[in-house]
ZAVEXPA-38434 format. One record per atom (N, C-alpha, C): chain; residue in one letter; x, y, z. Coordinates in steps of 0.1 Angstrom, whole numbers. Layout:
N
   mol   type      px      py      pz
     A      A       X       Y       Z
...
This chain:
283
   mol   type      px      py      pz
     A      X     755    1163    1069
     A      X     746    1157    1059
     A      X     732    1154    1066
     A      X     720    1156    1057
     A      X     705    1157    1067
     A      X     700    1155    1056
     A      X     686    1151    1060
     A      X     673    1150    1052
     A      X     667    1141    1058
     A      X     654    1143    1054
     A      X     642    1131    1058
     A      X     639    1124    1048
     A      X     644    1119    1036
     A      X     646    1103    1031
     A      X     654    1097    1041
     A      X     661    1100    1049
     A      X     672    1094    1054
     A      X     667    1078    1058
     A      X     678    1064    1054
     A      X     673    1053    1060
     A      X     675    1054    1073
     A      X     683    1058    1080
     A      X     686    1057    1094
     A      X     689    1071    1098
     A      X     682    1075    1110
     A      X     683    1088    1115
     A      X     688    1089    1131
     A      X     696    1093    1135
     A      X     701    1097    1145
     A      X     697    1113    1151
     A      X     688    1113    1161
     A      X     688    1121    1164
     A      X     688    1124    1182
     A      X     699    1137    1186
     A      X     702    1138    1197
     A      X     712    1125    1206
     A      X     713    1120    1199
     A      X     717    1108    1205
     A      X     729    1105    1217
     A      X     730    1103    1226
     A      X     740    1103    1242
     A      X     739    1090    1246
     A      X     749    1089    1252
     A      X     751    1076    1261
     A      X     761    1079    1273
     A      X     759    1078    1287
     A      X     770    1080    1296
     A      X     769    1070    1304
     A      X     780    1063    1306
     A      X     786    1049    1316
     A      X     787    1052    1328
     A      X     784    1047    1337
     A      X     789    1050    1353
     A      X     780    1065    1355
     A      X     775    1070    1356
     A      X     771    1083    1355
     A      X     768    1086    1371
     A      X     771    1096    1380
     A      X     779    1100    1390
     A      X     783    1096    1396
     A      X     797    1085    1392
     A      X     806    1083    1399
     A      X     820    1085    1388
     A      X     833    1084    1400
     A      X     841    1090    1392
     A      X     849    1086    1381
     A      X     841    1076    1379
     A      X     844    1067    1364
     A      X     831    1066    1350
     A      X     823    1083    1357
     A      X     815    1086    1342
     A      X     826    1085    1334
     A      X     820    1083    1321
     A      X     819    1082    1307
     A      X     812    1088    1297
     A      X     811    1098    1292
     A      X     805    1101    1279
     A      X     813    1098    1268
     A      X     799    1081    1262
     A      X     807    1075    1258
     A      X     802    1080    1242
     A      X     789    1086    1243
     A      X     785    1095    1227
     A      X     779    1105    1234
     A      X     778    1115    1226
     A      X     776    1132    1232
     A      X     770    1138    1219
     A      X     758    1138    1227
     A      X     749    1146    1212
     A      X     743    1144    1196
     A      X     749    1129    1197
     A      X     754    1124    1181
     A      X     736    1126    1174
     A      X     743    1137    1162
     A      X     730    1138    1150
     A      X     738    1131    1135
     A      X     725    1119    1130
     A      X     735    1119    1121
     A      X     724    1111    1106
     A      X     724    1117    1097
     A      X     714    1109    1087
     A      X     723    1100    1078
     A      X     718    1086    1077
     A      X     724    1074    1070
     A      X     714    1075    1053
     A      X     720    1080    1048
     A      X     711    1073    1031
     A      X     708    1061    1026
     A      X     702    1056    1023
     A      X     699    1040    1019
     A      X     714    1039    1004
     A      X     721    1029    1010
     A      X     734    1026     996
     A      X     744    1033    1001
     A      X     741    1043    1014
     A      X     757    1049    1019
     A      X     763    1035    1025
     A      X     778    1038    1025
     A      X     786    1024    1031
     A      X     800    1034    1037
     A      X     796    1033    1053
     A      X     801    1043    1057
     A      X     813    1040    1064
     A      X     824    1043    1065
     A      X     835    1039    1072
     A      X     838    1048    1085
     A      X     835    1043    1098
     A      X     839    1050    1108
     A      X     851    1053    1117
     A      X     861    1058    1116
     A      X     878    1057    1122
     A      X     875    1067    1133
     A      X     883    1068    1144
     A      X     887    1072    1159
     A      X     896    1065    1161
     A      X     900    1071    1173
     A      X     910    1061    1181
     A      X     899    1053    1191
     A      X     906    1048    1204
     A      X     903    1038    1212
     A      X     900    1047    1221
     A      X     880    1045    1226
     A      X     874    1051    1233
     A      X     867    1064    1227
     A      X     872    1063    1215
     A      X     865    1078    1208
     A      X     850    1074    1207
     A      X     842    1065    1209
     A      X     830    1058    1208
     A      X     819    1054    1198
     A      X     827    1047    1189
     A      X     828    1042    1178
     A      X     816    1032    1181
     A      X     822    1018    1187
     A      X     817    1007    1189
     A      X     802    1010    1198
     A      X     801    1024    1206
     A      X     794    1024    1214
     A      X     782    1028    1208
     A      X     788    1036    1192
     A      X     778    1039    1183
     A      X     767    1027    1181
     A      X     777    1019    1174
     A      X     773    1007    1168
     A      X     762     998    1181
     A      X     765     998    1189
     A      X     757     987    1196
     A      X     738    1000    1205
     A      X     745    1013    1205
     A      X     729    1019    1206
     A      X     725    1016    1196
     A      X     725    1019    1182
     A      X     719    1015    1165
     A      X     713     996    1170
     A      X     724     991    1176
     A      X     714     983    1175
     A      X     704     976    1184
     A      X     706     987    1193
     A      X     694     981    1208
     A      X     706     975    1217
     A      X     718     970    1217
     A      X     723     965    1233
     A      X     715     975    1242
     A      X     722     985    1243
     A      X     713     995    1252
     A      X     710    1010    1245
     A      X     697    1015    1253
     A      X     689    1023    1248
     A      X     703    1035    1250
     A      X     697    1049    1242
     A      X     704    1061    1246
     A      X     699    1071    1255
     A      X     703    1079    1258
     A      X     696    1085    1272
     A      X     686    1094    1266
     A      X     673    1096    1277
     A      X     663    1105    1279
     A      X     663    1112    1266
     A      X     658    1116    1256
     A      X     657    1123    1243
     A      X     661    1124    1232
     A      X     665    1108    1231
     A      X     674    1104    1217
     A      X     664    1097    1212
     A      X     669    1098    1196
     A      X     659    1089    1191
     A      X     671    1081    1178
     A      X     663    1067    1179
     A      X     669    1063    1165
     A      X     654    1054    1156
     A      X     659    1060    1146
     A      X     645    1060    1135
     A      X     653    1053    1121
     A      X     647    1044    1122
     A      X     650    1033    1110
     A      X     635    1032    1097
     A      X     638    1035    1084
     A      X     631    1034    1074
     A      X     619    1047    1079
     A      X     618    1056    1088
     A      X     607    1062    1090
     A      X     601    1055    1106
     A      X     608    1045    1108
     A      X     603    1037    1125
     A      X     612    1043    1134
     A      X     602    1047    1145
     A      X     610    1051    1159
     A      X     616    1037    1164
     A      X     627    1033    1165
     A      X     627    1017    1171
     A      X     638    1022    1184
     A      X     637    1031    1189
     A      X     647    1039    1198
     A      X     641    1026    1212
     A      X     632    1028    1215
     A      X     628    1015    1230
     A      X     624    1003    1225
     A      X     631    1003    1215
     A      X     626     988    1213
     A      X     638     977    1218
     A      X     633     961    1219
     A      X     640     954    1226
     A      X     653     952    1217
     A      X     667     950    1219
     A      X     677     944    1211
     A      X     671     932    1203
     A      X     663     928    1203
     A      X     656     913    1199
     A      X     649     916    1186
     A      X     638     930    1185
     A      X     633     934    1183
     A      X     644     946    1170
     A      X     650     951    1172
     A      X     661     958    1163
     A      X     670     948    1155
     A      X     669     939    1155
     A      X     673     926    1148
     A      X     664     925    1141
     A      X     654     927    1138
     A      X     648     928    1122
     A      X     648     940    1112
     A      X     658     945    1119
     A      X     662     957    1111
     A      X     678     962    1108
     A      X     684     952    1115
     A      X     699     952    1116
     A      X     707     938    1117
     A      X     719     941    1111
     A      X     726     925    1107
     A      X     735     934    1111
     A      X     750     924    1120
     A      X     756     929    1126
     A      X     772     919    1124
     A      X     780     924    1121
     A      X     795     914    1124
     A      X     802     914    1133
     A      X     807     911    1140
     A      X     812     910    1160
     A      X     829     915    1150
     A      X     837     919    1163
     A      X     852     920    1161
     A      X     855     905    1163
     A      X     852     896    1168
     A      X     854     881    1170
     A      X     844     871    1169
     A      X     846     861    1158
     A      X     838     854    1151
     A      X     829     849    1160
     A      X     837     842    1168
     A      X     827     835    1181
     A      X     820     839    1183
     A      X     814     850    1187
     A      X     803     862    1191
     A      X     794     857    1179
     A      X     798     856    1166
     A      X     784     859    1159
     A      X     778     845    1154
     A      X     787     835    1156
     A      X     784     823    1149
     A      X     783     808    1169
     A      X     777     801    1163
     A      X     771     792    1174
     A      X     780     778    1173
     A      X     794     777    1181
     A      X     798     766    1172
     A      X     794     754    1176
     A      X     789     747    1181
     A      X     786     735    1184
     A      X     771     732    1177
     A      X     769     741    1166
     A      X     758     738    1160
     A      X     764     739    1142
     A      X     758     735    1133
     A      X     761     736    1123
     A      X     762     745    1115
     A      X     768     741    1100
     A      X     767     759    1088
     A      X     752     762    1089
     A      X     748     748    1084
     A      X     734     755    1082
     A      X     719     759    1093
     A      X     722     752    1104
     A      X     720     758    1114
     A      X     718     768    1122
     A      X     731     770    1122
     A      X     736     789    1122
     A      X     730     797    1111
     A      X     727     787    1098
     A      X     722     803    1085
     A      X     703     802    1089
     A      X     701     792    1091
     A      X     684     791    1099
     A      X     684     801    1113
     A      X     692     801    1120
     A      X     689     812    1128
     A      X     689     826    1125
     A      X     700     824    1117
     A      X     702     837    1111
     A      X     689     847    1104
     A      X     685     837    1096
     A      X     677     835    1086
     A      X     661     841    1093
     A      X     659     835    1110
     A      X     648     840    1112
     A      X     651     850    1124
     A      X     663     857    1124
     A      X     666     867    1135
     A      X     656     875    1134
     A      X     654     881    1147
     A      X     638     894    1152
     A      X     628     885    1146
     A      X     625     878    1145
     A      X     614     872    1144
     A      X     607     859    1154
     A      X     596     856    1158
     A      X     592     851    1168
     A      X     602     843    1170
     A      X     600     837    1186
     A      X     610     831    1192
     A      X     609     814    1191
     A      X     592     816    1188
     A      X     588     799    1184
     A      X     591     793    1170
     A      X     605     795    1168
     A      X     612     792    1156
     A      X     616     779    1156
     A      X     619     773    1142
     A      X     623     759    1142
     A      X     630     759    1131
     A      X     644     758    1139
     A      X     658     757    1125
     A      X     659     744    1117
     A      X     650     735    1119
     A      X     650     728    1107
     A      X     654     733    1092
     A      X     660     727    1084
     A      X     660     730    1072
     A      X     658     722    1061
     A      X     647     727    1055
     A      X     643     722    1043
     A      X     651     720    1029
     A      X     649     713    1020
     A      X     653     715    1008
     A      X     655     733    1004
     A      X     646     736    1002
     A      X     644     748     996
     A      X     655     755    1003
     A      X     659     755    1014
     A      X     661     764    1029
     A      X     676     760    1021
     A      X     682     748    1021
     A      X     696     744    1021
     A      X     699     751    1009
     A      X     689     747     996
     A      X     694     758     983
     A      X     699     770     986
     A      X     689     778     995
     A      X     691     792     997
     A      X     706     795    1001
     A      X     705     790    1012
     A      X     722     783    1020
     A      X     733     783    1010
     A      X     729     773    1004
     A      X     742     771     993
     A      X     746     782     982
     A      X     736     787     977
     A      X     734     800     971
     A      X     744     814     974
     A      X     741     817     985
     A      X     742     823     997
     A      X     762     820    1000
     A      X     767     807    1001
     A      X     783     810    1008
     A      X     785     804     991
     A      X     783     801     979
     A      X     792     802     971
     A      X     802     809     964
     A      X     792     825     969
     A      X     805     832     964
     A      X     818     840     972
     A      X     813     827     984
     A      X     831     830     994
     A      X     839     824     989
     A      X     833     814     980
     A      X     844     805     975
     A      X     856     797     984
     A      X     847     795     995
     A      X     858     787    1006
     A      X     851     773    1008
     A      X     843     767     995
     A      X     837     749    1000
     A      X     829     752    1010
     A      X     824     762    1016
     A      X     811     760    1029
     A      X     799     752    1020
     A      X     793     761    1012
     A      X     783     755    1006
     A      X     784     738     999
     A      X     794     730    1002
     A      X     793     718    1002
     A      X     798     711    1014
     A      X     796     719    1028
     A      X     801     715    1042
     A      X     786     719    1051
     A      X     774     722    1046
     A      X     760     726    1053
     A      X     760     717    1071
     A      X     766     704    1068
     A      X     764     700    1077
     A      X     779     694    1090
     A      X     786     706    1086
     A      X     797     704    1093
     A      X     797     715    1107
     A      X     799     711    1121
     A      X     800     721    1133
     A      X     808     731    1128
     A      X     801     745    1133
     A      X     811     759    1131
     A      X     821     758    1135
     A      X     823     749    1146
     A      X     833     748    1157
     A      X     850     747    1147
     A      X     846     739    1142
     A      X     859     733    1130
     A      X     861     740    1123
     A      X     853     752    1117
     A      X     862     766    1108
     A      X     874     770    1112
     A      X     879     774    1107
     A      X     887     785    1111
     A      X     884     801    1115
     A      X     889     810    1122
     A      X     886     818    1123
     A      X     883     827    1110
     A      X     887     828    1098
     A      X     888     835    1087
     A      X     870     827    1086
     A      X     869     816    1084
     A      X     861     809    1077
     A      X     845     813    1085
     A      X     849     812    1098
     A      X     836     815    1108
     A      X     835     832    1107
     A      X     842     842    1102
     A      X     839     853    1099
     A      X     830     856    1085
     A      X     836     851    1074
     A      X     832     848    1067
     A      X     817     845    1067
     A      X     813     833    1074
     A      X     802     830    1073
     A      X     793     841    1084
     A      X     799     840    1091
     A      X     792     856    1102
     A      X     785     867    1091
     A      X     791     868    1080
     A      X     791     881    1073
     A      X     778     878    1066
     A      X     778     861    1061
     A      X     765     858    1051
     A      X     754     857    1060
     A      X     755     857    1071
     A      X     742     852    1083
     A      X     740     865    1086
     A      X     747     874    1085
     A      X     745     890    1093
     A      X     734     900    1077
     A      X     736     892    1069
     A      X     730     898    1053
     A      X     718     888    1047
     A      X     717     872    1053
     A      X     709     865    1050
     A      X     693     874    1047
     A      X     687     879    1057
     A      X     674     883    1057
     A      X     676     898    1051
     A      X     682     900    1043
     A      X     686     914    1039
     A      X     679     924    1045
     A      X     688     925    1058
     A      X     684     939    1069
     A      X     687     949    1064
     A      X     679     959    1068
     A      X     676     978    1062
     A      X     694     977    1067
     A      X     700     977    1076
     A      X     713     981    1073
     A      X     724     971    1081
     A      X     733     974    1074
     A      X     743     963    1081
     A      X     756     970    1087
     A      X     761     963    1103
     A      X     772     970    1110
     A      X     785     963    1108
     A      X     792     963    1106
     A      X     803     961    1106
     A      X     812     960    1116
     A      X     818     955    1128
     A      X     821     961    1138
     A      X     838     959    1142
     A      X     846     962    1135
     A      X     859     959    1131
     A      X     864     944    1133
     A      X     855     943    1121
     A      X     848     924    1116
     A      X     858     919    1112
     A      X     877     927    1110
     A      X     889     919    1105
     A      X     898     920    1116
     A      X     893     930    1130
     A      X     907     930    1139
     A      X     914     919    1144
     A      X     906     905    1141
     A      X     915     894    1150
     A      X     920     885    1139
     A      X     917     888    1127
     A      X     921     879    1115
     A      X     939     885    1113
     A      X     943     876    1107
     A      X     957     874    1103
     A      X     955     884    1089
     A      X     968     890    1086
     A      X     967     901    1072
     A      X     958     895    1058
     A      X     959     885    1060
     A      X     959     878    1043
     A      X     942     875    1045
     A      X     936     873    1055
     A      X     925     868    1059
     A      X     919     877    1063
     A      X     918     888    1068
     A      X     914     902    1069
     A      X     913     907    1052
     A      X     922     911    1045
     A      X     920     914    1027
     A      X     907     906    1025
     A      X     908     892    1027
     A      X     898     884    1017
     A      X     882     887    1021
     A      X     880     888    1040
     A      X     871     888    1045
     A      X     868     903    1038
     A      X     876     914    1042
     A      X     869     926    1033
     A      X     866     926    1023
     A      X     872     921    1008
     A      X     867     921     996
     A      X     854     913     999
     A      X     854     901    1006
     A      X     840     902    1006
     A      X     826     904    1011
     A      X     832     908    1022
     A      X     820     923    1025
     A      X     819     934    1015
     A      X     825     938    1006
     A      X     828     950     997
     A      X     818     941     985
     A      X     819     935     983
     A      X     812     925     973
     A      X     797     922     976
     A      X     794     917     991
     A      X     778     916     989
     A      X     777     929     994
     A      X     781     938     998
     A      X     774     953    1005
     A      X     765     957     988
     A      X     780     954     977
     A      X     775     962     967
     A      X     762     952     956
     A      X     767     939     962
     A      X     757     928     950
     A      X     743     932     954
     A      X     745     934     969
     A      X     729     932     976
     A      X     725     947     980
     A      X     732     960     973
     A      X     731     972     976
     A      X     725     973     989
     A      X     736     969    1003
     A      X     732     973    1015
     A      X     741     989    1018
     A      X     727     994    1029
     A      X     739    1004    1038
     A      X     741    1001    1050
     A      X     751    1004    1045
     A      X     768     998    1058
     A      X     774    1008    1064
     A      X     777    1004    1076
     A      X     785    1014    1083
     A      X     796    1002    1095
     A      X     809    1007    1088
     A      X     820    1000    1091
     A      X     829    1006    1102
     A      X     836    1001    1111
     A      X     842    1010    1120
     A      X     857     999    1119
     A      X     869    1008    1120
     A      X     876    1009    1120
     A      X     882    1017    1121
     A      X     902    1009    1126
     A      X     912    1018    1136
     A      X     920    1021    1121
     A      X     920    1013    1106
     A      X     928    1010    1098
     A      X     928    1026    1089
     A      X     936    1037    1090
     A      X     931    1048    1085
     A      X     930    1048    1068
     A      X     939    1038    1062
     A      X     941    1033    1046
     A      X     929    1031    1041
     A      X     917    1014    1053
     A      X     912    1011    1049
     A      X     897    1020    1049
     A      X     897    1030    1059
     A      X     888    1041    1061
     A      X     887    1048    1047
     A      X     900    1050    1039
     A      X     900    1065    1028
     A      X     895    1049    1018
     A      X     896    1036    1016
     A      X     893    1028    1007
     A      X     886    1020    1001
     A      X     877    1019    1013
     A      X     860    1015    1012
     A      X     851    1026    1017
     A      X     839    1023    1005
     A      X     830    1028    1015
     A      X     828    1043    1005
     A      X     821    1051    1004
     A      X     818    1062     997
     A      X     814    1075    1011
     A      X     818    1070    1018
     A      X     813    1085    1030
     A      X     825    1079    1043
     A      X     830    1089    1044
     A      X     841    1085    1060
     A      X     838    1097    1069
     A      X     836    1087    1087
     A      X     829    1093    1094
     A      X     843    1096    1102
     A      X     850    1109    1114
     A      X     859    1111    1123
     A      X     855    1107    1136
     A      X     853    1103    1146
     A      X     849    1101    1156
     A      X     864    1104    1169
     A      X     855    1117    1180
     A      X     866    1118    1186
     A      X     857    1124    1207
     A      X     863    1116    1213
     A      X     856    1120    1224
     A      X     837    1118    1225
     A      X     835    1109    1217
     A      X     820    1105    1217
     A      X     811    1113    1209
     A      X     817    1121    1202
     A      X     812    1131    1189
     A      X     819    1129    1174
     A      X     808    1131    1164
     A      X     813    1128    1154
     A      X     819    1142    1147
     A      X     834    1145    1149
     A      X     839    1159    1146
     A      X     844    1157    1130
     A      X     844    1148    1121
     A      X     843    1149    1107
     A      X     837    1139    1099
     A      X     832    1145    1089
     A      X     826    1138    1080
     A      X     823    1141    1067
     A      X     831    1135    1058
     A      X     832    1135    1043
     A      X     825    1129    1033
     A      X     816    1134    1024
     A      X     816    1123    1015
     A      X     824    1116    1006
     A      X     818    1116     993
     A      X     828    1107     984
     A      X     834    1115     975
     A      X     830    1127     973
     A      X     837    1140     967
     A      X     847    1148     977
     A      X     843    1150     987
     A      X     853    1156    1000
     A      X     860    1142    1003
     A      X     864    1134    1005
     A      X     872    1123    1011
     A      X     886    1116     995
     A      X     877    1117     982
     A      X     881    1116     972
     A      X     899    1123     972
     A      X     908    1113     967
     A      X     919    1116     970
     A      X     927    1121     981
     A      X     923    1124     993
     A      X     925    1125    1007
     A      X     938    1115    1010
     A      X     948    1117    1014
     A      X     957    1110    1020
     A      X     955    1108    1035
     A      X     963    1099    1042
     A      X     959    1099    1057
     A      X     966    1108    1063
     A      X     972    1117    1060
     A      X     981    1130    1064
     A      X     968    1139    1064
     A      X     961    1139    1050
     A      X     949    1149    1048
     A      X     938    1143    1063
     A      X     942    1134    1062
     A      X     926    1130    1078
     A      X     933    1134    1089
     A      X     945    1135    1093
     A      X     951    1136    1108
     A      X     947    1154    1107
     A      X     952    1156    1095
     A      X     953    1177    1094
     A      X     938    1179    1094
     A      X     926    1168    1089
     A      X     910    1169    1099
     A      X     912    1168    1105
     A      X     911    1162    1113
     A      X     910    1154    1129
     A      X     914    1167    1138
     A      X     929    1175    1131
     A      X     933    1183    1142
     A      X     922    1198    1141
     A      X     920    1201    1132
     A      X     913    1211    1127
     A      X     900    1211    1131
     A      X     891    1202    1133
     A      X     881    1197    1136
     A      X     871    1202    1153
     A      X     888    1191    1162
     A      X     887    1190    1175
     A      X     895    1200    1184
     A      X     909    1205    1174
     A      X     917    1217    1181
     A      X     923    1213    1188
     A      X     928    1199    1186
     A      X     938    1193    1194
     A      X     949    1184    1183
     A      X     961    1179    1186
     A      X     970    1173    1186
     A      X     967    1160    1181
     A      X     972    1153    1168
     A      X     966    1140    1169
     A      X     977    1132    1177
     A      X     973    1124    1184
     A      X     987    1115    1191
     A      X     986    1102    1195
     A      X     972    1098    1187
     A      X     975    1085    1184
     A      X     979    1074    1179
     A      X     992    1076    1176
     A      X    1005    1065    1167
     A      X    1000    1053    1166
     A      X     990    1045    1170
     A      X     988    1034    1176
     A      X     977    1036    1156
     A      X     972    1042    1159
     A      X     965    1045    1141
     A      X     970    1050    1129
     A      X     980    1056    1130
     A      X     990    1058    1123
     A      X     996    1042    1115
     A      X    1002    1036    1129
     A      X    1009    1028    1129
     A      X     996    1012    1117
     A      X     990    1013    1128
     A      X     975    1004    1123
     A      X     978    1003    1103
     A      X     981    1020    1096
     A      X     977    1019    1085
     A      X     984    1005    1072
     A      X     997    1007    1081
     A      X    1003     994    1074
     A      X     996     978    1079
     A      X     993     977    1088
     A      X     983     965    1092
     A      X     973     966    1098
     A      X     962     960    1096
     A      X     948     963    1105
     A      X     949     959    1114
     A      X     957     949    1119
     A      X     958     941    1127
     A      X     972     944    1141
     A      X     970     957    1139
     A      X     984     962    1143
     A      X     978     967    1159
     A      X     967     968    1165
     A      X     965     972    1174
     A      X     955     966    1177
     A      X     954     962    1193
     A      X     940     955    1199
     A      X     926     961    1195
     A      X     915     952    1192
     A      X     901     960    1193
     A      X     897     965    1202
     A      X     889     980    1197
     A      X     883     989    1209
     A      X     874     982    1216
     A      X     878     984    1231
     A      X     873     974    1239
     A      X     856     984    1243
     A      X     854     995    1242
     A      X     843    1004    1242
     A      X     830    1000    1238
């Protein structure tokens, strides 16, 4: 898939860890890839296929090597600082803690949120107007946040601090939003709710999304384009007409076809009956 409307462009894009010693890594290899503004993309691999590693060059952790570029809305932002790619990206951690501040409040956390990539001489005070926004904003988790503004994160629950991760990662409605297997530490029933509502504002607030996941069910179930990821290359990719009715027998018979190897990771197989069925890619 190509073009130059593309919202997000990948082009050439590599990454190698340790690089000569004998614990290199090529942790992405080559990656070309055009995002459309309204795609909501689901990424599956196994563990180490370099999924996650996608996810954090897109957003500045670290640059990609010598002749990659990544171009957001028509902007080169490929050397730009992680600080600086935060005004262009909203992001959900595998573990809540990562995205939310707990010894500070809801709405404290949604004021930072609120002014991510933007100067540093910020002041999370919140106004009247600011708290409306706030409240606005978590009523349709329907979990009582928006009448708890002034309660520490600390005291959520993990479901609940994800949750709110999700509205802080969408607050400034960033050109695109990552997903970063934003349910692997939740419990089954709390993983369902957190998805439906990511599936909900992706589609209220028409963001493009790109979701990574081990869950092969929830790959063929969300999302209108599913991405293969294997050995740091992206070896399949469907859209919503090619992925349409696809069983996860139909993805493994890609996957083998694709790469010309064996699939043999049971560990994703296994995953489809629970998301929560295998550790997060530590990559």
């Amino acid at each position: 898939m190509s073009g130059n409307n593309s919202l997000l462009q990948l082009r050439s894009v590599s990454k190698v860890f340790a690089r000569a010693t004998v614990d290199m890594v090529m942790a992405l290899d080559n990656i070309n890839l055009d995002v459309h503004a309204e795609d909501f993309i689901t990424i599956i691999g196994s563990n180490g296929a370099g999924k996650t590693s996608l996810l954090n060059v897109i957003a500045g952790v670290y640059p990609p090597e010598r002749g990659g570029k990544i171009i957001i809305n028509g902007s080169d932002i490929t050397n730009l600082s992680e600080h600086r790619h935060a005004q262009y990206i909203g992001r959900v951690y595998q573990d809540p803690h990562i995205g939310t501040a707990a010894k500070m409040s809801i709405e404290e956390n949604l004021s930072l949120a609120l002014m991510r990539g933007q100067s540093r001489g910020l002041g999370i005070a919140t106004n009247k107007q600011r708290r409306e926004q706030f409240r606005l904003g978590l009523i349709p988790l329907g979990l009582g946040l928006e009448d708890r503004l002034t309660t520490p994160v600390g005291t959520l629950s993990g479901g609940q601090r994800q949750a709110l991760a999700l509205v802080m990662a969408t607050l400034s409605k960033p050109s695109l939003l990552l997903l970063d297997e934003h349910i692997a530490t939740l419990d089954p029933n709390t993983a369902r709710i957190v998805l439906e509502l990511s599936e909900a504002i992706v589609k209220q607030e028409k963001m493009t999304t790109m979701m990574v996941t081990h869950n092969m069910e929830l790959a063929l179930r969300y999302g209108n384009r599913l991405i293969m990821m294997h050995k740091g290359r992206i070896i399949v990719d469907l859209d919503h007409k090619q992925r349409k009715n696809l069983t996860v027998q139909n993805l493994v018979t890609a996957f083998e076809r694709a790469s010309g190897e064996l699939f043999a990771d049971d560990s994703i197989l296994l995953s489809t009956a629970n998301p929560n069925a295998r550790p997060p890619d530590k990559q």
